[in-house]
C-alpha positions as CSV (number, residue, x, y, z in Angstrom):
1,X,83.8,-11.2,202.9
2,X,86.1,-10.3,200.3
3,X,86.9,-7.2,198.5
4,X,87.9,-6.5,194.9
5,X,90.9,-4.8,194.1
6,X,90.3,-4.0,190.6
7,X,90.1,-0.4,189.7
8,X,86.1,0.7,189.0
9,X,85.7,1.4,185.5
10,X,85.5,5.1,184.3
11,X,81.7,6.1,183.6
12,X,80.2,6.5,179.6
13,X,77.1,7.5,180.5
14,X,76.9,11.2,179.4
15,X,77.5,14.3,182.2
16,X,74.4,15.9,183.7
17,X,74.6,19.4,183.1
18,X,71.8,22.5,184.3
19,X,69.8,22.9,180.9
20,X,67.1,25.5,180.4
21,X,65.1,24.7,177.1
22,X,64.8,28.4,175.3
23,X,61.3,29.8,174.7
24,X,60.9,32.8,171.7
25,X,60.9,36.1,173.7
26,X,59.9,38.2,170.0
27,X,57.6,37.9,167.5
28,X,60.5,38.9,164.9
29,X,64.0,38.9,165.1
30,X,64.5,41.8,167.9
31,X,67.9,43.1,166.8
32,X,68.8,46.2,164.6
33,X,72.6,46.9,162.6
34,X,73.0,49.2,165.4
35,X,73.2,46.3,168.0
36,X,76.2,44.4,165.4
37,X,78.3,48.1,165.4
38,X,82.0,47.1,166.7
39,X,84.6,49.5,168.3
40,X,87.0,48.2,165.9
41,X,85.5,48.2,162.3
42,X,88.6,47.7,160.4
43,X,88.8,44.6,158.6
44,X,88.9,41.2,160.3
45,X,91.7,39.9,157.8
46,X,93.7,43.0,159.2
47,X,93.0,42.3,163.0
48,X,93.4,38.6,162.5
49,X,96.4,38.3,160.1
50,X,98.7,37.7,162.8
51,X,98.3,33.6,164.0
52,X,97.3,33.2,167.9
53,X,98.2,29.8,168.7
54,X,96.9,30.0,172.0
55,X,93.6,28.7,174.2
56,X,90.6,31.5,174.6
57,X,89.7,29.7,177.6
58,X,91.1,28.4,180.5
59,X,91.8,24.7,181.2
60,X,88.9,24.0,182.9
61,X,86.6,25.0,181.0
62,X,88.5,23.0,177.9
63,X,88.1,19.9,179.7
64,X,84.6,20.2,180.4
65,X,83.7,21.3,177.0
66,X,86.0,18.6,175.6
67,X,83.6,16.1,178.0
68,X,80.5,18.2,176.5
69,X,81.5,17.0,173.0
70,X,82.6,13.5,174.0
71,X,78.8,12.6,174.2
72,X,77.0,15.3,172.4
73,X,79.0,15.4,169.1
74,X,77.9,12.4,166.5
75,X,80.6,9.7,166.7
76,X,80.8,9.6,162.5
77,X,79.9,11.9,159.5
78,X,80.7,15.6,158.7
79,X,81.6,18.3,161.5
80,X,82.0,21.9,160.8
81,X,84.3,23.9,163.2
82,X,83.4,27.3,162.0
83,X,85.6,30.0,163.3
84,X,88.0,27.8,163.6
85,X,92.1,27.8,164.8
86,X,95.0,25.6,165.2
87,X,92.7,23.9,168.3
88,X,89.2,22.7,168.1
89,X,88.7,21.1,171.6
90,X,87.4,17.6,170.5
91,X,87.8,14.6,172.8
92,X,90.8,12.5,172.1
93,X,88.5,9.3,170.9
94,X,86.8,12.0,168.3
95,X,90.1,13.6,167.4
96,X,91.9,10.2,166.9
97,X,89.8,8.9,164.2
98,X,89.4,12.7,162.9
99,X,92.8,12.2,162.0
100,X,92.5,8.9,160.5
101,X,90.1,10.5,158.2
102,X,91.9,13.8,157.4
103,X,94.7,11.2,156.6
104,X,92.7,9.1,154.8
105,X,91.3,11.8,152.5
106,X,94.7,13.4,151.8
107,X,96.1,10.4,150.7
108,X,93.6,10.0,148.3
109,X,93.9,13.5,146.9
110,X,97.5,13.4,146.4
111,X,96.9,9.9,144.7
112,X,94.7,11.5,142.4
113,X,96.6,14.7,141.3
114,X,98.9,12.5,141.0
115,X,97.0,10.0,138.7
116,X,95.5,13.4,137.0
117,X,99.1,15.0,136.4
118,X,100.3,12.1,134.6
119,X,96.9,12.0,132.3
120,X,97.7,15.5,131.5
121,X,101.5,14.9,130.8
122,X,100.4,11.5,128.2
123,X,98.2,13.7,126.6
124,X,100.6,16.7,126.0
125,X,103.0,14.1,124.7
126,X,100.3,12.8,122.7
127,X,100.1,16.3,121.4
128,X,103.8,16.7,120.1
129,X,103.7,13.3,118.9
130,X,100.7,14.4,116.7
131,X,101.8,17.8,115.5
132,X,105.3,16.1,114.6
133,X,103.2,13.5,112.7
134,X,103.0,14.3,108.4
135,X,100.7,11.7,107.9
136,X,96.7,13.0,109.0
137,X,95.9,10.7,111.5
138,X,92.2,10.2,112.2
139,X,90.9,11.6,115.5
140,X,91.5,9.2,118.4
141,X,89.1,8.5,121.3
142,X,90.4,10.4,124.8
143,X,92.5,8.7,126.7
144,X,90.4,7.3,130.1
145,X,93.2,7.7,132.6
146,X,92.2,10.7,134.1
147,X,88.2,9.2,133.8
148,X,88.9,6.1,135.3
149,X,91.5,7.6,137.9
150,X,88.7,10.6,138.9
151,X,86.0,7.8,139.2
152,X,88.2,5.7,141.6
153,X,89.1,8.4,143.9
154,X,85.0,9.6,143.8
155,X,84.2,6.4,144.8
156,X,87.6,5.6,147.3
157,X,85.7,9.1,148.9
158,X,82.6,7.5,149.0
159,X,83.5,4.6,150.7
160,X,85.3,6.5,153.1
161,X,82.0,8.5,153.9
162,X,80.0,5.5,154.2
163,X,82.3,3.5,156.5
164,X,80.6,3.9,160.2
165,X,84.5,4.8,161.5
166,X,85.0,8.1,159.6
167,X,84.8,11.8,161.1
168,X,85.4,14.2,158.8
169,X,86.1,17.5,160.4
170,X,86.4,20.7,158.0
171,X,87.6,23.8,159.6
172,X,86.3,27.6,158.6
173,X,88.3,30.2,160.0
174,X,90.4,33.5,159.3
175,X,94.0,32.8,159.4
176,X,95.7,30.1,157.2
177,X,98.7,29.5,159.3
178,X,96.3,28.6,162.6
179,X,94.1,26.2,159.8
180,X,97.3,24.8,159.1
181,X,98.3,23.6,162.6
182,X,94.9,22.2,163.2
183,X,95.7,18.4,162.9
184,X,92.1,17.0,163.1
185,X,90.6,18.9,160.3
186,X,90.2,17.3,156.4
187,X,89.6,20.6,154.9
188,X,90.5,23.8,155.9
189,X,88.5,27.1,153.9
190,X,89.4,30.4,154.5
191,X,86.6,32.2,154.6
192,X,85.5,36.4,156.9
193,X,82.3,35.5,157.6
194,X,81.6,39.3,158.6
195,X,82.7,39.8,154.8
196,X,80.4,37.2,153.3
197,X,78.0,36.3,156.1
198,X,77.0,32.6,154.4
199,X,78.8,29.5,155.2
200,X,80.1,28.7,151.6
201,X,77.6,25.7,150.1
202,X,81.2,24.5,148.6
203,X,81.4,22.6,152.1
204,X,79.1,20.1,151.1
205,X,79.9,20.2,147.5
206,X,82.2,17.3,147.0
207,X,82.1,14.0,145.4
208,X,80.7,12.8,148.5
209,X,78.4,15.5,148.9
210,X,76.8,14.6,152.9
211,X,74.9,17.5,154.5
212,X,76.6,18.4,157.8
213,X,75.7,15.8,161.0
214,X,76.9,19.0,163.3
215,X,78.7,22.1,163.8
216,X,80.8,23.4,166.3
217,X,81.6,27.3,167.2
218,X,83.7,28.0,170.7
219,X,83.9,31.7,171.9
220,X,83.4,33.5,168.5
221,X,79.5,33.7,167.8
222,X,79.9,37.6,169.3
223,X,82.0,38.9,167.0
224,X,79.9,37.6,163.9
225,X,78.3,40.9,162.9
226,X,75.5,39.0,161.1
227,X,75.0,35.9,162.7
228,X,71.1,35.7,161.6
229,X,72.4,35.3,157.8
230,X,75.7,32.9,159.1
231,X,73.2,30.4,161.0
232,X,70.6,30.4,158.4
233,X,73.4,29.4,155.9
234,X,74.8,27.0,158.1
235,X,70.8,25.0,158.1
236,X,70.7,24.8,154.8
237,X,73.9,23.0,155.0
238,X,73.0,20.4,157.6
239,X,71.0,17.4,157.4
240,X,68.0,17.3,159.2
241,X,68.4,15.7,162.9
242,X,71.8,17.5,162.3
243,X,72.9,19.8,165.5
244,X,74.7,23.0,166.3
245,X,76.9,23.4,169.2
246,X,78.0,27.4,170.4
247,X,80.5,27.7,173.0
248,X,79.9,30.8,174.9
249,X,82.3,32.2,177.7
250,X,82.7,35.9,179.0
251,X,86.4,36.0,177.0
252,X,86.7,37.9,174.3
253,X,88.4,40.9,172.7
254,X,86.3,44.0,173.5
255,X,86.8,45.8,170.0
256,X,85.6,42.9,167.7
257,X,82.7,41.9,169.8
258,X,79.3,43.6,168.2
259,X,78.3,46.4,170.5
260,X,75.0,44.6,172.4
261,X,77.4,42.0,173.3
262,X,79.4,44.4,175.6
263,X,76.1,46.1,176.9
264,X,74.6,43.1,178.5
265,X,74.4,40.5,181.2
266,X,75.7,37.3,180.7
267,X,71.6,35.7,180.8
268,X,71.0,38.0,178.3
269,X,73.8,36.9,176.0
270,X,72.6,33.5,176.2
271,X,68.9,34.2,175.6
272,X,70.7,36.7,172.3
273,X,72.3,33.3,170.7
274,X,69.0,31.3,171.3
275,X,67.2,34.2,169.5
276,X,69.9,33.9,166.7
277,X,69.5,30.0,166.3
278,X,65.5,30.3,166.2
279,X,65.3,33.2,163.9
280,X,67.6,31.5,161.6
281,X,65.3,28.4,161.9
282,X,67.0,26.0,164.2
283,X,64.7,24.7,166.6
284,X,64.9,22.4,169.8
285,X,66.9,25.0,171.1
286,X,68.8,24.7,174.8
287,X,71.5,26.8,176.9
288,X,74.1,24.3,178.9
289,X,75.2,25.2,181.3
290,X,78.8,23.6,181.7
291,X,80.6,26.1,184.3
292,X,79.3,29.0,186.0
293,X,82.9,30.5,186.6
294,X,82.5,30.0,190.7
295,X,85.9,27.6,191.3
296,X,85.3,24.7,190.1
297,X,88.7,23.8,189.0
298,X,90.0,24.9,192.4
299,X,91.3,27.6,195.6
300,X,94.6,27.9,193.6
301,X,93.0,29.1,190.8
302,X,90.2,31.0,192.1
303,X,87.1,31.1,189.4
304,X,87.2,29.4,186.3
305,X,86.1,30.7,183.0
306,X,82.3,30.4,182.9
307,X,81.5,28.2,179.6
308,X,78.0,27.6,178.5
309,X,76.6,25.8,174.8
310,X,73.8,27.1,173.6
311,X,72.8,24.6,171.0
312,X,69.7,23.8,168.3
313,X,68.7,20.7,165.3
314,X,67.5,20.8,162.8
315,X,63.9,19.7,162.1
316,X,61.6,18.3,159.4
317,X,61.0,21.0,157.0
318,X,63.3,23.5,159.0
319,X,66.0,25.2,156.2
């Protein structure tokens, strides 16, 4: 009998994780403005203007949510990370061709500013040469430079949608300077969502306009003060079959959360996002349970951050 020595290969079949499918509790949606008060009502541009480059959750809970994604997040298309920072949390296969992508798509925008600044300079020269001019010149056709150039880098964006190896990642967030650091990310919108409670339809308005395959929200969906308008937004937005993934932990900071949030247990904050995701239409709704925050990671540590998804798709004639 012999024995191999060569090292067993690492598994790719997705993590079993506790799921409990969530079943409508309400005939309407149950909450009031009076649930959505905040201790701290000041402006979120105030609160927020100072960047926090640093994890809301601990490292044990990062890995397991970065395992989450690794099999739940779609492999190719167009990812929102709304409420977004200088770290999403993706897997490093997902965040390595991310970055091809983001690269990909700058490149091409610089190319054509570029292209698009020189159009505009030729045609101011044209200008002077014109005005100089004493003879009356007939009218000349416009220059198709900046046509041609525009209609190249449409369709270099096209072909970068359509190829099977490109994630485009757009980040939504608060603070410019945490966008900024956020390496995976294409696009990066500043945007208060508890200003303007609607995920701006400018996402998906580009030359390559794809709905969203998914989105992606970690430990933030309690301080949205109007999550009902935010989610239905966000559906409208997505292409159907297209998923929504809410990272949920018991972290946060106490005067931004919406009041409820604070009052409850952490079963009942669950079941409160699955009430936001069906009342703003999603359906197929779950809670995942990823960590119940009982030691996991270890003695040294003593209990992890608890981190649970509650997540939802979008259906046929949903949005």
């Amino acid at each position: 009998m012999t024995t191999s020595n060569a090292a067993t290969p690492p598994s790719t079949s997705p993590p079993t994780h506790p799921t409990q499918r969530y079943t409508p509790r309400h005939t309407s949606f149950p909450y009031t403005s009076s649930d959505f008060l905040r201790a701290d009502e000041e402006p979120d541009t105030d609160f927020y203007s100072t960047p926090r480059l640093v994890t809301h959750i601990d490292d044990h809970a990062i890995s397991l949510l970065k395992e989450y994604y690794r099999t739940a997040l779609p492999p190719n298309g167009r990812i929102l990370d709304f409420c977004s920072s200088w770290i999403s949390h993706f897997p490093e296969t997902l965040e390595k061709k991310a970055m091809r992508t983001a690269w990909r798509i700058q490149a091409q925008e610089k190319a054509q500013a570029k292209a698009e600044a020189k159009a505009k300079a030729d045609a101011d020269a044209r200008d002077v040469q014109q005005t100089a001019s004493v003879a009356v010149e007939p009218p000349q056709a416009a220059p198709l430079t900046t046509t041609t150039t525009t209609t190249a880098a449409a369709a270099a964006a096209n072909a970068a949608e359509e190829d099977e190896d490109t994630l485009e990642v757009i980040g939504l967030g608060i603070n410019a300077r945490e966008l900024s650091a956020n390496p995976i990310l294409s696009r990066r919108i500043l945007h208060d969502l508890n200003a303007d409670p609607r995920i701006p339809p400018s996402i998906v308005a580009t030359p390559n306009s794809t709905p969203l395959s998914s989105s992606t929200c970690v430990v933030s969906i309690d301080y949205l003060t109007s999550p009902l308008s935010v989610l239905s937004s966000l559906l409208s937005l997505t292409r159907t079959g297209g998923t929504v993934h809410l990272a949920v932990s018991n972290r946060c900071f106490p005067t931004k959360a919406v009041g409820r949030w604070l009052q409850v247990s952490e079963q009942e904050r669950l079941l409160m996002v699955g009430d936001y995701l069906w009342w703003a239409g999603w359906r197929d709704v779950e809670i995942v349970t990823l960590c119940e925050g009982k030691g996991q990671g270890g003695w040294w540590k003593g209990s992890d951050d608890p981190l649970w998804v509650v997540r939802g798709r979008k259906v046929e004639g949903q949005g």
